[in-house]
C-alpha positions as CSV (number, residue, x, y, z in Angstrom):
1,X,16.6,-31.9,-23.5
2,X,18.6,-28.9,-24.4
3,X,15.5,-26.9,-24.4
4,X,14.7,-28.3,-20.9
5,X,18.4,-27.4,-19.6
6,X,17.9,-23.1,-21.1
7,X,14.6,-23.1,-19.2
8,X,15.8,-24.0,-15.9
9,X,19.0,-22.1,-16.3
10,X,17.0,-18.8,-17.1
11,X,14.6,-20.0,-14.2
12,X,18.1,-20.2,-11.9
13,X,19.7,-16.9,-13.2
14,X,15.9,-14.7,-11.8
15,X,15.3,-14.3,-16.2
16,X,12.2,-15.8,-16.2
17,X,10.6,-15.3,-12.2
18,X,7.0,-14.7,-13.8
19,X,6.9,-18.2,-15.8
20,X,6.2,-20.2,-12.5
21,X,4.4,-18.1,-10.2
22,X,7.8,-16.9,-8.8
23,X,8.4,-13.2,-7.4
24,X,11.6,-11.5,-7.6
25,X,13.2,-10.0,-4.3
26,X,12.1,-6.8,-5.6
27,X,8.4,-7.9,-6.4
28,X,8.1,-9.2,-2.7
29,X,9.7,-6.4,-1.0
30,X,7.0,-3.9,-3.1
31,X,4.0,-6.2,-2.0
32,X,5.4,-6.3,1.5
33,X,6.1,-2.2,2.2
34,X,2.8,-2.0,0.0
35,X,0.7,-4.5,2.1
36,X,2.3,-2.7,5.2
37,X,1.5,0.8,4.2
38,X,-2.2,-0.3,3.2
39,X,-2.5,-1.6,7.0
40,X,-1.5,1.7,8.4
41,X,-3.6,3.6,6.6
42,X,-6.3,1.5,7.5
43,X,-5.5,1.5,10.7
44,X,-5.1,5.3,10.9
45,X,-8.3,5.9,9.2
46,X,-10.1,3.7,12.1
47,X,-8.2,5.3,14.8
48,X,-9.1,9.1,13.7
49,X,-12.9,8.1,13.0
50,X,-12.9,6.9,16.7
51,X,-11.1,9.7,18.5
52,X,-12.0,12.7,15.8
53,X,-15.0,14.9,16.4
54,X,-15.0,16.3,13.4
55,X,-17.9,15.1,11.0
56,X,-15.5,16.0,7.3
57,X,-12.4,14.1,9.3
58,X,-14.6,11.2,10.0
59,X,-16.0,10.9,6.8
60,X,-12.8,10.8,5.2
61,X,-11.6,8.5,7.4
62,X,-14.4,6.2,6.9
63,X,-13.8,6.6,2.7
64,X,-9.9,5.5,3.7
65,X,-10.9,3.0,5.4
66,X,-13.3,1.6,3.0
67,X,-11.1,2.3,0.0
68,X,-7.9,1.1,1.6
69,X,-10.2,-2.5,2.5
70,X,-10.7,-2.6,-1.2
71,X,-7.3,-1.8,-2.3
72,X,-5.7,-4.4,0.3
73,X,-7.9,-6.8,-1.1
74,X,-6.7,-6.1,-4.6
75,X,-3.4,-6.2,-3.9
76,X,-3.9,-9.8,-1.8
77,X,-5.6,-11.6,-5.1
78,X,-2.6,-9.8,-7.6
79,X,0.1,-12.0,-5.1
80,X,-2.0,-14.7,-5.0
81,X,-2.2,-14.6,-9.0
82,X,1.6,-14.3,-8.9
83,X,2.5,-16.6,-6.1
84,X,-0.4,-18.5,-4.3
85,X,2.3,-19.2,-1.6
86,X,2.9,-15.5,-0.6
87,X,1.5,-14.2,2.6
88,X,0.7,-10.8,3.1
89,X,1.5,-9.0,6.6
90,X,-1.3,-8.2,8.8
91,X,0.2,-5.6,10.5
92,X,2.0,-2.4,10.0
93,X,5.8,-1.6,10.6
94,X,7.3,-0.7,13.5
95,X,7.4,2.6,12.3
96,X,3.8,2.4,11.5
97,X,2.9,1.3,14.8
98,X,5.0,4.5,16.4
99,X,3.3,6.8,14.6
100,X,-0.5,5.1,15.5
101,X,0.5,5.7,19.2
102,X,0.9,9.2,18.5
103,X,-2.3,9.5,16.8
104,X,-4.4,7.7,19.2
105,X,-2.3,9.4,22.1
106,X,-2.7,13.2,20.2
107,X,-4.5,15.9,21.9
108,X,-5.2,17.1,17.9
109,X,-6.2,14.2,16.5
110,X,-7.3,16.0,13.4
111,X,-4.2,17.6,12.7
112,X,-2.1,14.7,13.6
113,X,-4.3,12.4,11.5
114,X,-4.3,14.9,8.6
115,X,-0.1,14.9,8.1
116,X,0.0,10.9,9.0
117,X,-2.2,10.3,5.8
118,X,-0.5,13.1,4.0
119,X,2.8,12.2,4.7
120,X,1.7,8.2,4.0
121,X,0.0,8.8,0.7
122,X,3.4,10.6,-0.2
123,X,5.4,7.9,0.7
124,X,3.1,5.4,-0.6
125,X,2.6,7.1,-4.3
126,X,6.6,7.5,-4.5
127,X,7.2,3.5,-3.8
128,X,4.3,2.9,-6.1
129,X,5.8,5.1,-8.8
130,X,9.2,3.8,-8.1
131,X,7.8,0.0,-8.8
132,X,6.2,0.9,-12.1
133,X,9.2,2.8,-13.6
134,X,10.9,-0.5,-13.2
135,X,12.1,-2.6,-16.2
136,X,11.9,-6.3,-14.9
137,X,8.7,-5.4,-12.3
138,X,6.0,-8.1,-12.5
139,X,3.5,-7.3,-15.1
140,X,0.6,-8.5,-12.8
141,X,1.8,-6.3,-9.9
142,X,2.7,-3.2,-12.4
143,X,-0.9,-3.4,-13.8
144,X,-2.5,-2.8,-10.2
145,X,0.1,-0.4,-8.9
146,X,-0.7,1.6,-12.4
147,X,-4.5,1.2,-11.6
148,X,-4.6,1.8,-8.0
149,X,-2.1,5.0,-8.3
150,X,-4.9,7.3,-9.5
151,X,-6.6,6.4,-6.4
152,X,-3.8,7.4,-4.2
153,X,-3.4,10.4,-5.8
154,X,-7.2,11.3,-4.6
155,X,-6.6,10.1,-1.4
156,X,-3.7,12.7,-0.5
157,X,-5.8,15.4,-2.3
158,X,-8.2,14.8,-0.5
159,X,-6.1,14.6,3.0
160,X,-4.9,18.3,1.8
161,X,-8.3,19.4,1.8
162,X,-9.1,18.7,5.1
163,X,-7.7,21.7,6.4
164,X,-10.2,23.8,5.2
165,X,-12.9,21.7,6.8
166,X,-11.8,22.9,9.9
167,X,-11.5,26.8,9.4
């Protein structure tokens, strides 16, 4: 019985959030910027293939798009390992839909597309980075921000590169 009581007392007090499935506020607020981010890029990536006419801008697009598919989909079946009562977002922030109608509404697609996905893979390494340095983060969701890092790092590298496909 005593044991019992410790267990749902550590449960209570956020010591053992793993144990049941359970997320801490910190856990969920990653997977949500994270699942947001993901969308954009996505989105972005669709957007610049459409309205880009340049064939190395399209093809990277494409690649994001692709990749970012894959890496949504990893992330979705991490939180569904964690907590099979956690819904991902479907859509991007507010912020993330501002800056979608200024690429789809750019008369330089390619440029704008280009700092959106630099300035996103940025942001999206930092909170990733930021996650893993944590103490208490979710070993499930660590192991596939550790993983999926590397791939972001390519991703902005490669966004960096693009400007010399158009000179």
């Amino acid at each position: 019985m005593a044991g019992r009581f410790f267990l749902v007392a550590a449960c209570i007090a956020g010591f053992v959030p793993t144990a049941f499935g359970q997320l801490s506020s910190r856990d969920r607020t990653f997977v949500m910027n994270a699942a947001q981010a993901n969308n954009f890029q996505i989105e972005a990536a669709l957007l610049a293939n459409k309205y880009s006419s340049n064939p190395a801008y399209r093809r990277y697009a494409i690649d994001i798009a692709n990749a970012q598919t894959e890496e949504s989909g990893q992330l979705e079946s991490t939180v569904a390992d964690q907590n099979s009562t956690m819904r991902l977002p479907s859509s991007v922030s507010p912020t993330g839909q501002h800056q979608l109608n200024a690429l789809k509404n750019s008369k330089n697609v390619d440029a704008t597309f280009r700092n959106e996905m630099i300035s996103s893979y940025s942001s999206t390494i930092r909170m990733y980075q930021d996650y893993i340095d944590q103490p208490d983060a979710n070993d499930g969701l660590k192991s596939m921000a550790q993983e999926l890092l590397p791939q972001f790092e390519q991703h902005l590298e490669d966004a960096r590169d693009l400007e010399s496909a158009t000179q």
